[in-house]
C-alpha positions as CSV (number, residue, x, y, z in Angstrom):
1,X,30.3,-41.4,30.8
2,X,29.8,-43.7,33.8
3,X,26.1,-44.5,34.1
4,X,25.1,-43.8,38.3
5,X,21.6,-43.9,37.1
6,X,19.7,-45.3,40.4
7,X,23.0,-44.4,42.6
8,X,22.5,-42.4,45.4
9,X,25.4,-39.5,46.3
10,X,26.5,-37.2,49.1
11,X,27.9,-34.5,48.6
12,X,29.7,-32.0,51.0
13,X,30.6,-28.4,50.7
14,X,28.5,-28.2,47.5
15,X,27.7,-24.3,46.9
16,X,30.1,-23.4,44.7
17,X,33.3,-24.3,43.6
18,X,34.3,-27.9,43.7
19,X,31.7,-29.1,44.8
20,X,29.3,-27.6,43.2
21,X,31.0,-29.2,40.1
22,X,31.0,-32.5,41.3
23,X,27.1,-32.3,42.1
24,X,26.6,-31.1,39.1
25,X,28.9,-34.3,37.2
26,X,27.2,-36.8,39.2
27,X,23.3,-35.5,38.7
28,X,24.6,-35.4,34.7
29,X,25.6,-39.2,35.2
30,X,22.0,-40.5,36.5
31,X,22.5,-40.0,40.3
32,X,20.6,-38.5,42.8
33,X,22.3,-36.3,44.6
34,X,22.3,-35.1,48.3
35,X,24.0,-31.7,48.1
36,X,25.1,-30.2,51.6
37,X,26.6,-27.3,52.7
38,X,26.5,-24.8,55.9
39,X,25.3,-22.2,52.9
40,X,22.0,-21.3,53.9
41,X,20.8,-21.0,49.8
42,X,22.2,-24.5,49.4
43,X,18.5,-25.5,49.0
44,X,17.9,-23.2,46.2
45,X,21.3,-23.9,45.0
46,X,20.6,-28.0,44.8
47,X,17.0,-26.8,43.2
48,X,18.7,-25.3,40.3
49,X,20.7,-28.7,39.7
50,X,18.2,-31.0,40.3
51,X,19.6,-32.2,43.5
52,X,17.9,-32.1,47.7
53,X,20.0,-29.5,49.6
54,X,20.6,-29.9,53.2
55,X,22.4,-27.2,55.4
56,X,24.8,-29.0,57.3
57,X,28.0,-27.9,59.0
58,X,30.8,-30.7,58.9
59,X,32.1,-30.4,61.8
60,X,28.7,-31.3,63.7
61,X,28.0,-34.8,64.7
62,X,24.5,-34.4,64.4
63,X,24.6,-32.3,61.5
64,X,26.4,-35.7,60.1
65,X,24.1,-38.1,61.8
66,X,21.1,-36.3,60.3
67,X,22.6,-35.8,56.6
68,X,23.5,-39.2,55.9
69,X,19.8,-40.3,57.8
70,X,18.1,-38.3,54.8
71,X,20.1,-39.3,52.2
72,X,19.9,-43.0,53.2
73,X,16.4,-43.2,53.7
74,X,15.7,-44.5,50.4
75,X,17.7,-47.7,51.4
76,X,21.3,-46.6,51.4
77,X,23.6,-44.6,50.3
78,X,25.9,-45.2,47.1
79,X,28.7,-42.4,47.3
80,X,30.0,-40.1,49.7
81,X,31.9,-37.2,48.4
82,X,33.9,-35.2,51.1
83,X,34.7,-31.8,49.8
84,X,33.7,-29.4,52.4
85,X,36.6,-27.3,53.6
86,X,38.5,-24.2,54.2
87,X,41.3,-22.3,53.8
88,X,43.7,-21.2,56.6
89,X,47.4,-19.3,57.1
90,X,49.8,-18.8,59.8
91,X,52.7,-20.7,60.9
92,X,52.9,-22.6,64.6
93,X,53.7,-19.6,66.2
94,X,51.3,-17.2,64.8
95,X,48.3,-19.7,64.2
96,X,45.9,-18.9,67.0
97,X,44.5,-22.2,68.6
98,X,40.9,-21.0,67.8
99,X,42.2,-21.0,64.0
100,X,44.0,-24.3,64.4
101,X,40.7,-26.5,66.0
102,X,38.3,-24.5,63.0
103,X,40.3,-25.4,60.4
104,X,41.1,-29.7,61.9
105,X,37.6,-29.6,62.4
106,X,36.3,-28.6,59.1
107,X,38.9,-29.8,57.0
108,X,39.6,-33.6,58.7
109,X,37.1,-34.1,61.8
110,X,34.5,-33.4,58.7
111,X,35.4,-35.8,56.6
112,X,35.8,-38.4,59.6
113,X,31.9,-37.5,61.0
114,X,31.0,-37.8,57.3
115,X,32.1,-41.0,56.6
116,X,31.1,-41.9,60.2
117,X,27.1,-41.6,59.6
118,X,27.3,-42.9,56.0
119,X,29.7,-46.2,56.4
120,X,26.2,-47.9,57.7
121,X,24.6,-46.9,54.6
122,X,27.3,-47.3,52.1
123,X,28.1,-51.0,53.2
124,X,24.3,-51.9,52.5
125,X,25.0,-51.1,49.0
126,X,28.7,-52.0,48.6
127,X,29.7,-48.2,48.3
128,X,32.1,-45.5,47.6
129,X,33.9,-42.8,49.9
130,X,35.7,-40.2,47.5
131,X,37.5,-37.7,50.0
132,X,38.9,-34.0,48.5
133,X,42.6,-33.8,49.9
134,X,45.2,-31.1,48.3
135,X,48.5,-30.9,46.6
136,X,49.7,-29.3,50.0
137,X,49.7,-32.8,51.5
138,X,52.8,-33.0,49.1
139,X,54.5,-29.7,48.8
140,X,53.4,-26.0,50.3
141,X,54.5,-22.6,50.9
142,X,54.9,-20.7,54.4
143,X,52.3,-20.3,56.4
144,X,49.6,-23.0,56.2
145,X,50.3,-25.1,59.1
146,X,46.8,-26.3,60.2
147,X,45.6,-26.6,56.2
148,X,48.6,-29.0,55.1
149,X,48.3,-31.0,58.5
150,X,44.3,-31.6,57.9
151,X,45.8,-32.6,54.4
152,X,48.1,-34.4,54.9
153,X,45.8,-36.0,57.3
154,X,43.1,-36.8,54.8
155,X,45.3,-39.3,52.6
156,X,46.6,-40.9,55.6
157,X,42.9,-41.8,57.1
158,X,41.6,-42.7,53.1
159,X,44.1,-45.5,53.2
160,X,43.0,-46.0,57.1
161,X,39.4,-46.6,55.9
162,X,40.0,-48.4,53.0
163,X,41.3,-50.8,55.0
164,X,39.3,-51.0,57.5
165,X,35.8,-51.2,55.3
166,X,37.0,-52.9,52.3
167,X,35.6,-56.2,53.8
168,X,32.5,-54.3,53.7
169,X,32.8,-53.6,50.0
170,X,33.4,-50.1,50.9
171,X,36.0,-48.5,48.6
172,X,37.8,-45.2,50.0
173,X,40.1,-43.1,47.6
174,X,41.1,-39.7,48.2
175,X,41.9,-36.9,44.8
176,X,44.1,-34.1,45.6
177,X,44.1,-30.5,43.5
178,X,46.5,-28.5,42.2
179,X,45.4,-24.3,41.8
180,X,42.0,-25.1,40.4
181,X,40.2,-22.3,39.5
182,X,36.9,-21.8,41.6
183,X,35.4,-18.0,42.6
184,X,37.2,-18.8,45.8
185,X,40.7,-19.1,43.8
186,X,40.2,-16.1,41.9
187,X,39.5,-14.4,44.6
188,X,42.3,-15.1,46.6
189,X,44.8,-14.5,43.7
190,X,43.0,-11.1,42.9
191,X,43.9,-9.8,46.3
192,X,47.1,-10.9,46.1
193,X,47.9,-9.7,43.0
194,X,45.8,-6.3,42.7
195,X,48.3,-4.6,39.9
196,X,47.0,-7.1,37.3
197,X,44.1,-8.7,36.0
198,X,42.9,-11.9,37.3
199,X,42.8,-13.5,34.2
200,X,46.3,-12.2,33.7
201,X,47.6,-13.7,37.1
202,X,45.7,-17.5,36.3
203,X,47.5,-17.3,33.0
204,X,50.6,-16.4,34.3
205,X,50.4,-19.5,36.7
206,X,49.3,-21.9,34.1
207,X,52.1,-21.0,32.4
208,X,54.5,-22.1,35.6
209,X,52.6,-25.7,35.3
210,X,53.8,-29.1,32.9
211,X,50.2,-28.7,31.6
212,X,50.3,-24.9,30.2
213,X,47.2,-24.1,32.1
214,X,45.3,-24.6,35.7
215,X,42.9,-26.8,36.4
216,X,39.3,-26.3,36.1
217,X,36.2,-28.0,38.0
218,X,35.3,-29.9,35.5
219,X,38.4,-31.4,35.7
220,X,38.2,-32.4,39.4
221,X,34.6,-33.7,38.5
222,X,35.6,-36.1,36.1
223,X,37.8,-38.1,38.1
224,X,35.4,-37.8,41.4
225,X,33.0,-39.5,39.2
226,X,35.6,-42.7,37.5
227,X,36.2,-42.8,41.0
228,X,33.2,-43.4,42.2
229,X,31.7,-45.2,39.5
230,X,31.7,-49.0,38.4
231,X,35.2,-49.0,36.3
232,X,36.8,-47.6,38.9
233,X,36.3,-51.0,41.2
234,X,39.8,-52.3,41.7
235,X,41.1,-48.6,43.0
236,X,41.3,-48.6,46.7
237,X,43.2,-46.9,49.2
238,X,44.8,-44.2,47.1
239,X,45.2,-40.7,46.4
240,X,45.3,-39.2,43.4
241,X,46.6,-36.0,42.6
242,X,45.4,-33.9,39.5
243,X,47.4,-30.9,39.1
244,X,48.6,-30.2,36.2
245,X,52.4,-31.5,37.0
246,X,53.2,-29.0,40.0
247,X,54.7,-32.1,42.0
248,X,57.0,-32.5,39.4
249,X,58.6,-29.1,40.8
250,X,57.7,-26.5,38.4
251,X,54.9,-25.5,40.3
252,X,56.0,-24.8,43.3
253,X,56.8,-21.6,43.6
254,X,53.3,-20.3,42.4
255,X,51.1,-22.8,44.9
């Protein structure tokens, strides 16, 4: 295990799911964590880890500017994970523009106002930006126009600011999932599948994958933390996608 003991972490979206893991992962590794979220229990949430919850909405400049203000107070700020996001569907023509600016706003302005407010911070300890992309940078189904361009947008501004902050001694690295199962999954796949179980359907997609199974959080976690950690120190610029083969093809019918 990476020791972050004396590290100090950000990290978005962190109610549940994802990030809620990676909190979790970090606090186990010695860090103290900053865990946000537009949650209004995040507080209570963090409590329960042993981390400081902040409600914060992404999207917000000033939500950002304040975030990063308490997290950096100490003297800096050591690692920023961007996770906070959201789902979206419709195609060009059925995507209303309302939809469109939500989800850019959420799922790339975030990250962008995030890394914004804590670049100061992270560049007075020589730190690192982890952002949370998705396979659907890579390969999608119908109907997800705005969520695969904020995507595909996330691994193109990780290398943007890996470039432009490594003279800092900022790295920037970006992870991208494959169907990793969070409440928010097995919810989704529930409703789309009501004749079955949901256990049934997650094993029937697993199955579909090189790896035999989907991911889990923990799985995600693990490589957030390498990632952010000392051995990870010559990894810059690049995304990395953990999902259980699916790029290879196999899994592309069940994303």
């Amino acid at each position: 295990m990476d020791d972050l003991t004396g590290r100090v972490a950000v990290v978005t979206g962190a109610a549940s799911g994802i990030g809620h893991g990676i909190a979790t992962r970090l606090l186990a590794a010695g860090a103290s964590v900053f865990a946000s979220d537009v949650n209004p229990d995040i507080g209570a949430i963090a409590e329960t880890l042993g981390a400081t919850g902040i409600v914060a909405d992404v999207s917000v400049d000033a939500d950002m500017q304040r975030l990063m203000a308490q997290a950096g107070a100490g003297g800096g700020i050591d690692i920023l994970v961007n996770n906070a996001g959201i789902g979206c569907r419709g195609t060009a023509e059925t995507l209303s523009e309302a939809e469109w600016t939500r989800t850019i706003d959420i799922d790339l302005k975030g990250m962008f106002l995030a890394a914004k407010h804590a670049i100061p911070f992270l560049r007075a300890r020589r730190g690192a930006i982890v952002n949370i992309g998705s396979i659907h940078a890579y390969l999608t189904r119908g109907e997800r126009v705005a969520y695969v361009a904020a995507k595909a947008g996330v691994v193109g501004m990780t290398r943007a600011m890996a470039l432009n902050h490594g003279a800092d001694g900022i790295r920037v690295n970006s992870v991208s999932p494959g169907p990793i199962e969070t409440p928010e999954l097995r919810e989704s796949w529930g409703r789309a599948f009501p004749e079955r179980t949901v256990d049934e359907t997650l094993a029937e997609l697993g199955r579909a994958l090189p790896s035999g199974r989907i991911g889990r959080v923990a799985d995600v976690a693990e490589l957030v933390a390498f990632l952010a950690g000392p051995h990870a120190g010559f990894i810059n610029g690049t995304d990395i996608l953990i999902d259980g083969g699916a790029h290879v093809g196999m899994g592309f019918g069940i994303l």
